[in-house]
Biopython code that builds the backbone (N, CA, C, O; Angstrom):
import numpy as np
from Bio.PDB.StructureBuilder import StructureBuilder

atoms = [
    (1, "UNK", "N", (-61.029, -62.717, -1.385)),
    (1, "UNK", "CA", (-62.129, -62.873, -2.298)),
    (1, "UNK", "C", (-63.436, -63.126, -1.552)),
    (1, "UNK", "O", (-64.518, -62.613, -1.836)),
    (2, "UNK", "N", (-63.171, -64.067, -0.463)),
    (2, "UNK", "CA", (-64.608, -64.639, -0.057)),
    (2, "UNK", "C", (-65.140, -63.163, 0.860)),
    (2, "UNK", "O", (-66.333, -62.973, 1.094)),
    (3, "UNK", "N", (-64.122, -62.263, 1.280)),
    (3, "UNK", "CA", (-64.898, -60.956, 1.739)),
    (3, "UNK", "C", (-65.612, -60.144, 0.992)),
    (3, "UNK", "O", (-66.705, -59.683, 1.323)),
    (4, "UNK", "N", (-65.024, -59.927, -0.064)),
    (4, "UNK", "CA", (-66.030, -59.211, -1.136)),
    (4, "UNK", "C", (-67.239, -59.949, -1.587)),
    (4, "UNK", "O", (-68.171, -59.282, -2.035)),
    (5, "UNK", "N", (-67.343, -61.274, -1.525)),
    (5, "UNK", "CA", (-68.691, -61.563, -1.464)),
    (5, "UNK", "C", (-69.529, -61.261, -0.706)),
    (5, "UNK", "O", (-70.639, -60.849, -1.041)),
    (6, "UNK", "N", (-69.149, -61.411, 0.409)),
    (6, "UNK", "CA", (-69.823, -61.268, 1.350)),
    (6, "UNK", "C", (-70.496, -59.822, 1.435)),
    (6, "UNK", "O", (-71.666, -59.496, 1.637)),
    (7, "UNK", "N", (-69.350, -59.078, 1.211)),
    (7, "UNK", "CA", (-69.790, -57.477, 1.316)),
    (7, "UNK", "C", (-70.743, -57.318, 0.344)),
    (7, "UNK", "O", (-71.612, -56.567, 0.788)),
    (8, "UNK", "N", (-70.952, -57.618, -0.601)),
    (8, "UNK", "CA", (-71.407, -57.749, -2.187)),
    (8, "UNK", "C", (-73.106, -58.282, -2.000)),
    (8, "UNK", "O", (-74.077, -57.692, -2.473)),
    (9, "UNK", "N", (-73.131, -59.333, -1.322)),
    (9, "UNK", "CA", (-74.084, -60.122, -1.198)),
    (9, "UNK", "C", (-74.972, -59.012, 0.301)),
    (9, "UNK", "O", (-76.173, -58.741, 0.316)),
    (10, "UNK", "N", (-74.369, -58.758, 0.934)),
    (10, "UNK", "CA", (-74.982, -57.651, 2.506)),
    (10, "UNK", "C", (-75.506, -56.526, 1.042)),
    (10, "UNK", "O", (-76.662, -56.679, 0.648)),
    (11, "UNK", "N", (-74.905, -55.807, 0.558)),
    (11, "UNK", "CA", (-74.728, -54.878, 0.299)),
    (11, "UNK", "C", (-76.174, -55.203, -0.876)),
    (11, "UNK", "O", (-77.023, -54.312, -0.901)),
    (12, "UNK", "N", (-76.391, -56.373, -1.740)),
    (12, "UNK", "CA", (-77.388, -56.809, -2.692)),
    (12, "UNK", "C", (-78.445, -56.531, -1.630)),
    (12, "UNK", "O", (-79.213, -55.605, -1.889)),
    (13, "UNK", "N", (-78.640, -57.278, -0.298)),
    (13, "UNK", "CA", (-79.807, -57.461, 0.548)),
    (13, "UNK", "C", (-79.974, -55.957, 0.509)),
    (13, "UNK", "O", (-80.352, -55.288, -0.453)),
    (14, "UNK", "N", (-79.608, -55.509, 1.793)),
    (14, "UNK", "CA", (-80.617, -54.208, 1.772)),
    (14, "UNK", "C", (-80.453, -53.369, 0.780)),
    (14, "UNK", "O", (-80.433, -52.196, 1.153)),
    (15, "UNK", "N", (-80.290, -53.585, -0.682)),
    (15, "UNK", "CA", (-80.935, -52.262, -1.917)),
    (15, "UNK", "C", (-82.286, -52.905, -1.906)),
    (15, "UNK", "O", (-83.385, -52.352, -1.846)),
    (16, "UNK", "N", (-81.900, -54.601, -1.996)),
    (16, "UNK", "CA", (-83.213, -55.543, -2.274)),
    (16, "UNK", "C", (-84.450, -55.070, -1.254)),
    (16, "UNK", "O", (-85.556, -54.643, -1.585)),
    (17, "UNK", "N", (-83.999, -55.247, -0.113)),
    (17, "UNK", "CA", (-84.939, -54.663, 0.968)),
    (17, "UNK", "C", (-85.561, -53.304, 0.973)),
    (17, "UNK", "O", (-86.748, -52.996, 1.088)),
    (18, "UNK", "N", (-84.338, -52.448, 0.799)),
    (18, "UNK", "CA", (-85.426, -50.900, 0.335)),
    (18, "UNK", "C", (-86.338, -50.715, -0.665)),
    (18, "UNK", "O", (-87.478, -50.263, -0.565)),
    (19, "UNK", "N", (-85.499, -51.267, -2.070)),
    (19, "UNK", "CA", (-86.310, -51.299, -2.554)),
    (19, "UNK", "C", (-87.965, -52.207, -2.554)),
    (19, "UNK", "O", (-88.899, -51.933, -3.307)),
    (20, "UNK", "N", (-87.959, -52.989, -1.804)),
    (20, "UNK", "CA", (-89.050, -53.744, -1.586)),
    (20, "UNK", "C", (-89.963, -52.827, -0.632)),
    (20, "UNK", "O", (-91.164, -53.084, -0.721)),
    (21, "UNK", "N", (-89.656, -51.933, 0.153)),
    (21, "UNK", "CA", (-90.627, -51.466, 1.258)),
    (21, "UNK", "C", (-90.758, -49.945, 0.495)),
    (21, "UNK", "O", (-91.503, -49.135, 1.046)),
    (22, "UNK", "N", (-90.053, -49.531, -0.763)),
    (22, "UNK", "CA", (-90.332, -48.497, -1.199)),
    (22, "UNK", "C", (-91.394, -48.647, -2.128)),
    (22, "UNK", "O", (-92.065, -47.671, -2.464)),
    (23, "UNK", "N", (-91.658, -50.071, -2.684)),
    (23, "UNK", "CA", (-92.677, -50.189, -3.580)),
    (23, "UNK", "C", (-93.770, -50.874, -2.684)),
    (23, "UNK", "O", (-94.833, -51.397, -3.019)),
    (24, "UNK", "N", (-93.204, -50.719, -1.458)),
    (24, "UNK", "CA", (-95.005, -51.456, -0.642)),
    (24, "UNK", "C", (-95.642, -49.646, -0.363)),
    (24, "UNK", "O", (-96.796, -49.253, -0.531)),
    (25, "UNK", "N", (-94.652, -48.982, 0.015)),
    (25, "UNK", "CA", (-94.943, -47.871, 0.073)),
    (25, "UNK", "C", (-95.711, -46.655, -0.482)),
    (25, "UNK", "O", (-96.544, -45.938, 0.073)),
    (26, "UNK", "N", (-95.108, -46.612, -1.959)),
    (26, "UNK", "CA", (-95.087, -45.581, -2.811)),
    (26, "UNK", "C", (-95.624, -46.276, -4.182)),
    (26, "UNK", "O", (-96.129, -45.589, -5.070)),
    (27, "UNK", "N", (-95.458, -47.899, -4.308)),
    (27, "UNK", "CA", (-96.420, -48.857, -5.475)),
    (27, "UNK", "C", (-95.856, -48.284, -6.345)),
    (27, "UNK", "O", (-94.675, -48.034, -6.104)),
    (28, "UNK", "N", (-96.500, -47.756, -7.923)),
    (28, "UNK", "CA", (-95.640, -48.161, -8.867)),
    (28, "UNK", "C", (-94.846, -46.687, -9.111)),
    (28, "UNK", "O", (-94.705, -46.580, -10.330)),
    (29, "UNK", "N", (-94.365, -45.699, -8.536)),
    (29, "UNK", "CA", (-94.017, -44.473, -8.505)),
    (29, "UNK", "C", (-92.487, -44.422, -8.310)),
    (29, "UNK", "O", (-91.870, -43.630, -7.598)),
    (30, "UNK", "N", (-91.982, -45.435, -9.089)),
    (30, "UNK", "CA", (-90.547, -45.547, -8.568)),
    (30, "UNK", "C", (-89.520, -44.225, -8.389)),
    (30, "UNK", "O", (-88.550, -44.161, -7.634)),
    (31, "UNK", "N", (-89.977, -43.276, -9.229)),
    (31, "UNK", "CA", (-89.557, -42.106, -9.173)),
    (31, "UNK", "C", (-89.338, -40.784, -7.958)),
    (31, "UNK", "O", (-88.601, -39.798, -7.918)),
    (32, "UNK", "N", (-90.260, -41.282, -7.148)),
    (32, "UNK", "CA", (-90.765, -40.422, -6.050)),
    (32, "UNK", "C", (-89.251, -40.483, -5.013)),
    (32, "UNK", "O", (-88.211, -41.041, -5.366)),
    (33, "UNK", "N", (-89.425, -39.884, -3.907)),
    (33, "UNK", "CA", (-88.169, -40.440, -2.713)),
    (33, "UNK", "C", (-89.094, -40.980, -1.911)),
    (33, "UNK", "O", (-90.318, -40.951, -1.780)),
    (34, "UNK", "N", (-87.744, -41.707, -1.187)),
    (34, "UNK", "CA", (-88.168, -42.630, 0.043)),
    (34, "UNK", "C", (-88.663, -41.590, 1.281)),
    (34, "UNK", "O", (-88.187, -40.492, 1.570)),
    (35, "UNK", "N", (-89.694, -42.259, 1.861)),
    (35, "UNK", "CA", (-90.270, -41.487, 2.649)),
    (35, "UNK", "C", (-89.477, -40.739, 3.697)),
    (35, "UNK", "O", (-89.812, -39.619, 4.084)),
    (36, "UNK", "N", (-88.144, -41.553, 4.262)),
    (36, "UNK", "CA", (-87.513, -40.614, 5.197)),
    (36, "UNK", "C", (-86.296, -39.645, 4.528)),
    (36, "UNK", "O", (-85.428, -38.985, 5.099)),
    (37, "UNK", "N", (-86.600, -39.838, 2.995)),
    (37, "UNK", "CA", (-85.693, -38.374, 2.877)),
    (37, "UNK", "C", (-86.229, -37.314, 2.616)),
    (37, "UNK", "O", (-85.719, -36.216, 2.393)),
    (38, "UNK", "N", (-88.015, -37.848, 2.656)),
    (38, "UNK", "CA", (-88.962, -36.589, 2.651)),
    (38, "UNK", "C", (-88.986, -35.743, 3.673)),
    (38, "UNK", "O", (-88.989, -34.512, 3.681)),
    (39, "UNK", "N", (-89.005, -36.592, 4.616)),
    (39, "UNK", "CA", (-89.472, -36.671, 6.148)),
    (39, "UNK", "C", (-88.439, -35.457, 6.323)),
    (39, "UNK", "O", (-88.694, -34.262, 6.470)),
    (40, "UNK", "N", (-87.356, -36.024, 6.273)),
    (40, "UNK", "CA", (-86.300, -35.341, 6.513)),
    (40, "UNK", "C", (-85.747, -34.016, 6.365)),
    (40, "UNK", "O", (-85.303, -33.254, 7.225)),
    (41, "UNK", "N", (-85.863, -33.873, 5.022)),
    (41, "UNK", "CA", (-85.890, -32.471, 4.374)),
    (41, "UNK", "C", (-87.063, -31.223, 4.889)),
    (41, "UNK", "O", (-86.877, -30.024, 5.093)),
    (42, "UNK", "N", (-88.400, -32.113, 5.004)),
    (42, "UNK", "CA", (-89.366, -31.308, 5.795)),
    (42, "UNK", "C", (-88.988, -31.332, 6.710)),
    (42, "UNK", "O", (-88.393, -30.264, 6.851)),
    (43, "UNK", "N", (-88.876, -32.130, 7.917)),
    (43, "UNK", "CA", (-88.237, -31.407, 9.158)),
    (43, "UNK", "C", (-87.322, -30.200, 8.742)),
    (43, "UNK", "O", (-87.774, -29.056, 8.779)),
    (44, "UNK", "N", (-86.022, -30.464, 8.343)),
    (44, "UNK", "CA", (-85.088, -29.346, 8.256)),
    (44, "UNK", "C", (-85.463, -28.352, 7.656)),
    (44, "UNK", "O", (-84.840, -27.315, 7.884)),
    (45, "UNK", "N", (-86.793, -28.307, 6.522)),
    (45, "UNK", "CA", (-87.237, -26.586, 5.931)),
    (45, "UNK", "C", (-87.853, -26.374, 7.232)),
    (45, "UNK", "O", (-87.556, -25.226, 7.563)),
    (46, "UNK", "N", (-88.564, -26.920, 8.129)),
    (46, "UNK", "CA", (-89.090, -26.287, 9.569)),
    (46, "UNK", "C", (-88.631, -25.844, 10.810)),
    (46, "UNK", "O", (-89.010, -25.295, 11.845)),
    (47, "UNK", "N", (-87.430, -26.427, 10.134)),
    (47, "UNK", "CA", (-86.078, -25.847, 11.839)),
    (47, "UNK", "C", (-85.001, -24.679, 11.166)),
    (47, "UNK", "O", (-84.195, -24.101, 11.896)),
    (48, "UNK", "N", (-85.106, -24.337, 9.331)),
    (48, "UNK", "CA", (-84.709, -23.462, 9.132)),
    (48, "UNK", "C", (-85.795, -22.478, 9.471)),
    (48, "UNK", "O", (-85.775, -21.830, 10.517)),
    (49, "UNK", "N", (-86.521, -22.403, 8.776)),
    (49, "UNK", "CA", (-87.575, -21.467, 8.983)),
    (49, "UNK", "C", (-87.735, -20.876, 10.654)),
    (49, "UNK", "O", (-87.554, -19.731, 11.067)),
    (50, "UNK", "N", (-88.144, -22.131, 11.418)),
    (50, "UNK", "CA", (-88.525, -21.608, 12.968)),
    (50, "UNK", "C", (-87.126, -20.771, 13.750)),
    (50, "UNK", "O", (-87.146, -20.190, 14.835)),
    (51, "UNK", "N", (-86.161, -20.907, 12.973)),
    (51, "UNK", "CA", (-84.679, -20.433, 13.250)),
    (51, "UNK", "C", (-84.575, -18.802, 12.692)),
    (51, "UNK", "O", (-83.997, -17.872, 13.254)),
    (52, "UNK", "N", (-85.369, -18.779, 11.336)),
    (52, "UNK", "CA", (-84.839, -17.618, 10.240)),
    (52, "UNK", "C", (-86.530, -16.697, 11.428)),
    (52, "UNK", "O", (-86.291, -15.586, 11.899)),
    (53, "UNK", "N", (-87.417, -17.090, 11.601)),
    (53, "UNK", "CA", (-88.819, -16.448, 12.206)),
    (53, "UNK", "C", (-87.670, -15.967, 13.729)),
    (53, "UNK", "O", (-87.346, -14.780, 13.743)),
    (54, "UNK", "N", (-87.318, -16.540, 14.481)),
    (54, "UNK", "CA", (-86.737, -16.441, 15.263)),
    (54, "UNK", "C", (-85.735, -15.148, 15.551)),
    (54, "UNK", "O", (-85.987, -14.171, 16.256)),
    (55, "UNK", "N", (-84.464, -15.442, 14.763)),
    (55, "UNK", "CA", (-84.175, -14.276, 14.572)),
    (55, "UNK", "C", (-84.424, -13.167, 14.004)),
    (55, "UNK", "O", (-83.543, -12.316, 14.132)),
    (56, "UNK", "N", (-85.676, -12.781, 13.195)),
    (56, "UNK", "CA", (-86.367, -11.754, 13.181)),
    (56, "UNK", "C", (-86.995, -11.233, 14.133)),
    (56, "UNK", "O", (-86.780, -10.056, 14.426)),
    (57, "UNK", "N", (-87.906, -11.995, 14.820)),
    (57, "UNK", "CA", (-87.990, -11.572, 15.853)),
    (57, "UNK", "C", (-86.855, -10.979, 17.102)),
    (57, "UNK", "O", (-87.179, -9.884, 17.562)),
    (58, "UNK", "N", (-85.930, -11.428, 17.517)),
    (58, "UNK", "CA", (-84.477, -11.266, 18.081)),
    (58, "UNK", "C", (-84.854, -9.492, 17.840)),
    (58, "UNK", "O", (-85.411, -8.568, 18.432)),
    (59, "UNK", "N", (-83.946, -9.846, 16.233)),
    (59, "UNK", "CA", (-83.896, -8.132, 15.691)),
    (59, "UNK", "C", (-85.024, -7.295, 15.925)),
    (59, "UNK", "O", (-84.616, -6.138, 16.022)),
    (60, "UNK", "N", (-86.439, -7.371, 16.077)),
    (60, "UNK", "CA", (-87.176, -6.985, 16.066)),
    (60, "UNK", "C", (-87.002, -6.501, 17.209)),
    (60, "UNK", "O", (-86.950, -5.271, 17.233)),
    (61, "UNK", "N", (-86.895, -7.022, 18.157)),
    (61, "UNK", "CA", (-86.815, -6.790, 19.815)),
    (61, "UNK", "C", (-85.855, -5.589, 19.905)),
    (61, "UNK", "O", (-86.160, -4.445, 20.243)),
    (62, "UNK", "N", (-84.648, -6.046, 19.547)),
    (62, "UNK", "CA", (-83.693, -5.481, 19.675)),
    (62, "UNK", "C", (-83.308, -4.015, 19.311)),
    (62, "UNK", "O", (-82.409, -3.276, 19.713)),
    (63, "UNK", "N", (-84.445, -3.840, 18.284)),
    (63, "UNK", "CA", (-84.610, -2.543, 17.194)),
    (63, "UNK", "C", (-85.173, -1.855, 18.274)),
    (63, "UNK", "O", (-84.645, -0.823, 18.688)),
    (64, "UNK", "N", (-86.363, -2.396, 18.861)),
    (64, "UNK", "CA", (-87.177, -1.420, 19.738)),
    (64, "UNK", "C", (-86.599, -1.346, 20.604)),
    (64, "UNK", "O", (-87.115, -0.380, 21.166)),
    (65, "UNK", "N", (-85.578, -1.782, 21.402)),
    (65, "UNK", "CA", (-84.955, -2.107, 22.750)),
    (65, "UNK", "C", (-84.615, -0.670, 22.486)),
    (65, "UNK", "O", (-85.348, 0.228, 22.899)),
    (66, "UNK", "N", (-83.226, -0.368, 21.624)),
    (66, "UNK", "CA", (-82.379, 0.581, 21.137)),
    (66, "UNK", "C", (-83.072, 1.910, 20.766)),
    (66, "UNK", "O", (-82.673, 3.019, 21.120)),
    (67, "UNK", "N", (-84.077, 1.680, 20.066)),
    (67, "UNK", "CA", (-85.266, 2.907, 19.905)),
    (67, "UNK", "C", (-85.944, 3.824, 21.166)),
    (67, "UNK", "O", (-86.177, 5.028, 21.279)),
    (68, "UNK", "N", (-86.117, 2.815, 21.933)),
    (68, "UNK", "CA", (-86.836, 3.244, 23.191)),
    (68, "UNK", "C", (-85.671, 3.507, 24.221)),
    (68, "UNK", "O", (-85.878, 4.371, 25.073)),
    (69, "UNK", "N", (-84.236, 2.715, 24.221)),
    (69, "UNK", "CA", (-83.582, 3.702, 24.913)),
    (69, "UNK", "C", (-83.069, 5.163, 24.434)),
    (69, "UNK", "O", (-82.677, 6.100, 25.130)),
    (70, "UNK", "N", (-83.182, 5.072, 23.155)),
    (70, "UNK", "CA", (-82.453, 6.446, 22.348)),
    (70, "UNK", "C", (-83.668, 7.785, 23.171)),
    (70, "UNK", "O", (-83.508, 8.934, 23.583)),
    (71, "UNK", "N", (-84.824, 6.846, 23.087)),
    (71, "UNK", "CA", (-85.595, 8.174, 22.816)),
    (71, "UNK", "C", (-85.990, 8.354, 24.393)),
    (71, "UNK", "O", (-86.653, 9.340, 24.715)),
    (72, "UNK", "N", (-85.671, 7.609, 25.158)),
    (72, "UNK", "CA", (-85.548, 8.191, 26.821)),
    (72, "UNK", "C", (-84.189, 8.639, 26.846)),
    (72, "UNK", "O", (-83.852, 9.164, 27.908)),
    (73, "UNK", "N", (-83.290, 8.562, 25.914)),
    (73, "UNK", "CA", (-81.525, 9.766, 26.847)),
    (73, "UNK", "C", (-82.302, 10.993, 25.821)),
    (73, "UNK", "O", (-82.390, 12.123, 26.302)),
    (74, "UNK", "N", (-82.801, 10.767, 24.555)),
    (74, "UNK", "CA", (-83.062, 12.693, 24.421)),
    (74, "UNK", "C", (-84.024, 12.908, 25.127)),
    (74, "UNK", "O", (-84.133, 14.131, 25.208)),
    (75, "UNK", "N", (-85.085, 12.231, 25.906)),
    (75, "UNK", "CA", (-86.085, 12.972, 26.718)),
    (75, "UNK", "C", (-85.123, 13.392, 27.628)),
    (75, "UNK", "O", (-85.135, 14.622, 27.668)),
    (76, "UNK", "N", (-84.468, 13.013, 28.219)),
    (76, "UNK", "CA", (-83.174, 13.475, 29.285)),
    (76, "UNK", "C", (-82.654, 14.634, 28.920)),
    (76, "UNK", "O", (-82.762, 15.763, 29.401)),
    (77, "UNK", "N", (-81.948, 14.124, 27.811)),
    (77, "UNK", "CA", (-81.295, 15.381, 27.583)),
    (77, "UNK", "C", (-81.916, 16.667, 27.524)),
    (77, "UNK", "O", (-81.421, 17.675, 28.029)),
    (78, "UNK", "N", (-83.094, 16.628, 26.854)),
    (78, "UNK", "CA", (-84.061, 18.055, 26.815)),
    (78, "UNK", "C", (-84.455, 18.147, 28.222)),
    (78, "UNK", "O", (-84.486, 19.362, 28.416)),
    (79, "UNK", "N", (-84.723, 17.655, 29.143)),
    (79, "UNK", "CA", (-85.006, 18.000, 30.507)),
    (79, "UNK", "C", (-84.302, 18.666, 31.164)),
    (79, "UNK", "O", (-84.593, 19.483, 32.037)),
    (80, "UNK", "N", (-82.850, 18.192, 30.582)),
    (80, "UNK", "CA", (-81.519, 18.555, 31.906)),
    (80, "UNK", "C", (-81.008, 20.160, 30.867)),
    (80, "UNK", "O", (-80.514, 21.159, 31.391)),
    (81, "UNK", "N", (-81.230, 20.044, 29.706)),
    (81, "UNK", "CA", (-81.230, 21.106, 29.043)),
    (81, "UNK", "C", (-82.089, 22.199, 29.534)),
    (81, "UNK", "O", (-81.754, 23.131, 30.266)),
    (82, "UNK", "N", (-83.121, 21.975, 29.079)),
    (82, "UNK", "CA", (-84.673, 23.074, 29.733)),
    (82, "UNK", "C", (-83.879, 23.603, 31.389)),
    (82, "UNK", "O", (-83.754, 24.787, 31.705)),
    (83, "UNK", "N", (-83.411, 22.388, 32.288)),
    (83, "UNK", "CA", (-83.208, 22.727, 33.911)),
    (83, "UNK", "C", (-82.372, 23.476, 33.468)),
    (83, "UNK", "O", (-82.924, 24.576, 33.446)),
    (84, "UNK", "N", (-81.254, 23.587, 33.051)),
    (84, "UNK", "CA", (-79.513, 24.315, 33.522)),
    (84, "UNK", "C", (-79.692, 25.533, 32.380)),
    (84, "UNK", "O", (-78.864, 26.442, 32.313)),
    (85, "UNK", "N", (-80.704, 25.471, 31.604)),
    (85, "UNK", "CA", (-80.670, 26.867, 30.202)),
    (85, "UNK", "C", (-82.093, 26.879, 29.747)),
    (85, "UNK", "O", (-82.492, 26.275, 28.752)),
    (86, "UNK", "N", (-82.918, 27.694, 30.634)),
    (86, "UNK", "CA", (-84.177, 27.610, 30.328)),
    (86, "UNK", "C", (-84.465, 28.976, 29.600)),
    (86, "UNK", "O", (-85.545, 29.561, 29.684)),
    (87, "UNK", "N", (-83.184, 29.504, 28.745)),
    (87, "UNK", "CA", (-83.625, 30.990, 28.363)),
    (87, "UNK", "C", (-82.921, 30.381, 26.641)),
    (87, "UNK", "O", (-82.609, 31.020, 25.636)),
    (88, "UNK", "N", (-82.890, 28.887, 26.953)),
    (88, "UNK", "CA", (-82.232, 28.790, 25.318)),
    (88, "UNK", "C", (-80.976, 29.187, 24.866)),
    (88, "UNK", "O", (-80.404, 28.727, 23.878)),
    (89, "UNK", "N", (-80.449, 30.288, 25.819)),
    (89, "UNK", "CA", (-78.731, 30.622, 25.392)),
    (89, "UNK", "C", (-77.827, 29.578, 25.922)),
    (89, "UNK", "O", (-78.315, 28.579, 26.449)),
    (90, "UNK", "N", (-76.476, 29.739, 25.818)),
    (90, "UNK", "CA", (-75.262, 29.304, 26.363)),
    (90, "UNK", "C", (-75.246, 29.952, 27.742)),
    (90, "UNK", "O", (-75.715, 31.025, 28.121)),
    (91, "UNK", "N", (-74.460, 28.839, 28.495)),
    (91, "UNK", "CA", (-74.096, 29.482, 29.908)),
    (91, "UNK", "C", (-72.830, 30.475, 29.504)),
    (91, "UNK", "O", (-72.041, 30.499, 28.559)),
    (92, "UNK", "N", (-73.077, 31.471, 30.976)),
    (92, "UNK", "CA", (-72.030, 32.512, 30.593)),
    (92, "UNK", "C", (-71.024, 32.582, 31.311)),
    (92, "UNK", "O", (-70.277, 33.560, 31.317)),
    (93, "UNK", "N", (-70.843, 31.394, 32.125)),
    (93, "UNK", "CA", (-69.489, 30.911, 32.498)),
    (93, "UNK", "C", (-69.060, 31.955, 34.015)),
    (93, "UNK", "O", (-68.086, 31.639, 34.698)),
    (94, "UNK", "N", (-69.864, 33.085, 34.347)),
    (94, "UNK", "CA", (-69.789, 33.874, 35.577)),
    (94, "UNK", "C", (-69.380, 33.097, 36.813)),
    (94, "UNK", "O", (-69.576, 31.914, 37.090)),
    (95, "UNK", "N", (-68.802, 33.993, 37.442)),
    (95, "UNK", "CA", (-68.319, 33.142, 39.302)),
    (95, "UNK", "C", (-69.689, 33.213, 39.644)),
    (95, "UNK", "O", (-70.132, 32.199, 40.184)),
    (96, "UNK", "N", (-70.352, 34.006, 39.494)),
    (96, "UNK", "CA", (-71.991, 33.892, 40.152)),
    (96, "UNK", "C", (-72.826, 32.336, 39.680)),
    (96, "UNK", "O", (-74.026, 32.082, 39.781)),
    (97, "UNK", "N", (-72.042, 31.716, 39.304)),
    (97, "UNK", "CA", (-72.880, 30.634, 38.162)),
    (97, "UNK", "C", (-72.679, 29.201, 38.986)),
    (97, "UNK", "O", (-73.602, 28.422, 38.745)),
    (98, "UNK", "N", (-71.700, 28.692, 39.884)),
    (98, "UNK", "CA", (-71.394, 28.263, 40.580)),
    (98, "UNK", "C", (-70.137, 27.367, 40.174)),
    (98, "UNK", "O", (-69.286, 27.733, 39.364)),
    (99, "UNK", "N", (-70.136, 25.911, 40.975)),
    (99, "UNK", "CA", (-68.873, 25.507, 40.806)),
    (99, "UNK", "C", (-68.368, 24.811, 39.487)),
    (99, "UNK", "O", (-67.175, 24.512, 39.545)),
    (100, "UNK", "N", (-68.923, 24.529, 38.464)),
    (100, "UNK", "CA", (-69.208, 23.874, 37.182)),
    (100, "UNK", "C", (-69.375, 25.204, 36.290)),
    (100, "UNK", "O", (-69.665, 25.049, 35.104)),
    (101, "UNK", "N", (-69.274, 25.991, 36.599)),
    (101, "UNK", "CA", (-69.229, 26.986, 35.659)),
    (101, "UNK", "C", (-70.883, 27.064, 34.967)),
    (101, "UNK", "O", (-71.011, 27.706, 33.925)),
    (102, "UNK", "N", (-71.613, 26.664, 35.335)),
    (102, "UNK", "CA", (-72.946, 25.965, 34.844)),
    (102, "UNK", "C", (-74.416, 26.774, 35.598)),
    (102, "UNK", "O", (-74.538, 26.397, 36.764)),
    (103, "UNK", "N", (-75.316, 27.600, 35.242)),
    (103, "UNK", "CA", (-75.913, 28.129, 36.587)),
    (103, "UNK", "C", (-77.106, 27.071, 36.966)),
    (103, "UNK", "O", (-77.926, 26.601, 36.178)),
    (104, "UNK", "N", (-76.975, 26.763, 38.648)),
    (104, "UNK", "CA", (-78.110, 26.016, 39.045)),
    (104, "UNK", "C", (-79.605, 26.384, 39.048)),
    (104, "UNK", "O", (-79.777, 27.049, 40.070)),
    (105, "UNK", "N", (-80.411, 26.298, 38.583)),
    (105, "UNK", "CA", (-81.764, 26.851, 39.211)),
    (105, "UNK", "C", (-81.968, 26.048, 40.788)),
    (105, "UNK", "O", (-81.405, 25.129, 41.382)),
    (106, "UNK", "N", (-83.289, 27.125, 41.093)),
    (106, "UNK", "CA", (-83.364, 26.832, 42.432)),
    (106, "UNK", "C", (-84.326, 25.232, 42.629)),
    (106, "UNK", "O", (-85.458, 25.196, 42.145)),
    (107, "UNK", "N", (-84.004, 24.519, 43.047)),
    (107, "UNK", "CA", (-84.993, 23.236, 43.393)),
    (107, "UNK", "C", (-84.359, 22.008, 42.444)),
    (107, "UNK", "O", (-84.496, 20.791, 42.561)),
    (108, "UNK", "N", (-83.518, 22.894, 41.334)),
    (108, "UNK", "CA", (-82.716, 21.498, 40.789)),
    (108, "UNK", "C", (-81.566, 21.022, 41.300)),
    (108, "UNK", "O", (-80.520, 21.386, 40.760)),
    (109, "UNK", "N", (-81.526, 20.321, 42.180)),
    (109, "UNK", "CA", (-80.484, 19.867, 42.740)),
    (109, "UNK", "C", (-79.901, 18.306, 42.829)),
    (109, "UNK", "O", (-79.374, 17.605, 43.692)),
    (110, "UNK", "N", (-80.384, 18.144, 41.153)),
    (110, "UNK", "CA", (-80.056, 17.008, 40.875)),
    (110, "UNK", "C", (-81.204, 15.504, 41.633)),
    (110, "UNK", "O", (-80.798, 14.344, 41.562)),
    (111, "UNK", "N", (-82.507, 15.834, 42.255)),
    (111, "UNK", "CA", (-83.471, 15.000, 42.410)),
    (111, "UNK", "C", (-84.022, 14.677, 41.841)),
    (111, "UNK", "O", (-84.324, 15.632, 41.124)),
    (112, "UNK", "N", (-84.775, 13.415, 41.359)),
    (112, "UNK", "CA", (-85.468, 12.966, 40.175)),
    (112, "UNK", "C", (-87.397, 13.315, 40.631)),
    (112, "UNK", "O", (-87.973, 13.358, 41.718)),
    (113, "UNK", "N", (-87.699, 13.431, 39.742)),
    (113, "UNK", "CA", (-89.285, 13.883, 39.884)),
    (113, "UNK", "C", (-90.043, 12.582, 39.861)),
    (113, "UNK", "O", (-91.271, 12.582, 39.950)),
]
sb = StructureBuilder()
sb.init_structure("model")
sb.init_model(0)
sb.init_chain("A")
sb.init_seg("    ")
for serial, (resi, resn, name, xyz) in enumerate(atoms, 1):
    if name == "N":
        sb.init_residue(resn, " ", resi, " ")
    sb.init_atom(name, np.array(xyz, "f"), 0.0, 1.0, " ", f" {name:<3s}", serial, name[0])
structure = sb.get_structure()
């Protein structure tokens, strides 16, 4: 028994106490919240937010990363195309064509410009 007082009586003090520094606080607005569950909640809409800005950005990056490599392998590809079939047809697969079945032009020998 004498523990539950005790707990009872701790437990009376600090409502007594909050509530006392919530009305030195906030005066006759009993309705309002206590300042640190304001506090609080604003922090956390600002660490969602700086989190949700964040990974947009991420994606953002990432979009262009993927964009700009796509569009340097087809600049490639049309280069190495134009080199090995600069008449627009299919190779014609001839022994004259060399070892790839593929015909080389002269000066492409696989060096970068």
């Amino acid at each position: 028994m004498a523990r539950d007082y005790d707990s009872q009586l701790l437990e009376s003090v600090a409502v007594r106490r909050r509530r006392m520094r919530d009305a030195l606080l906030f005066g006759t607005q009993r309705g309002r919240r206590t300042l640190d569950e304001r506090l609080g909640k604003v922090f956390a809409g600002i660490a969602i937010a700086a989190v949700l800005c964040a990974g947009c950005v991420g994606w953002s990056f990432l979009q262009a990363t993927l964009a700009k490599q796509k569009a340097e392998q087809d600049k490639q590809r049309q280069q190495q195309e134009q080199l090995y079939d600069p008449s627009g047809g299919s190779p014609s697969g001839s022994p004259s064509d060399g070892p790839s079945g593929t015909a080389t032009p002269a000066g492409a020998s696989g060096e970068k410009r």
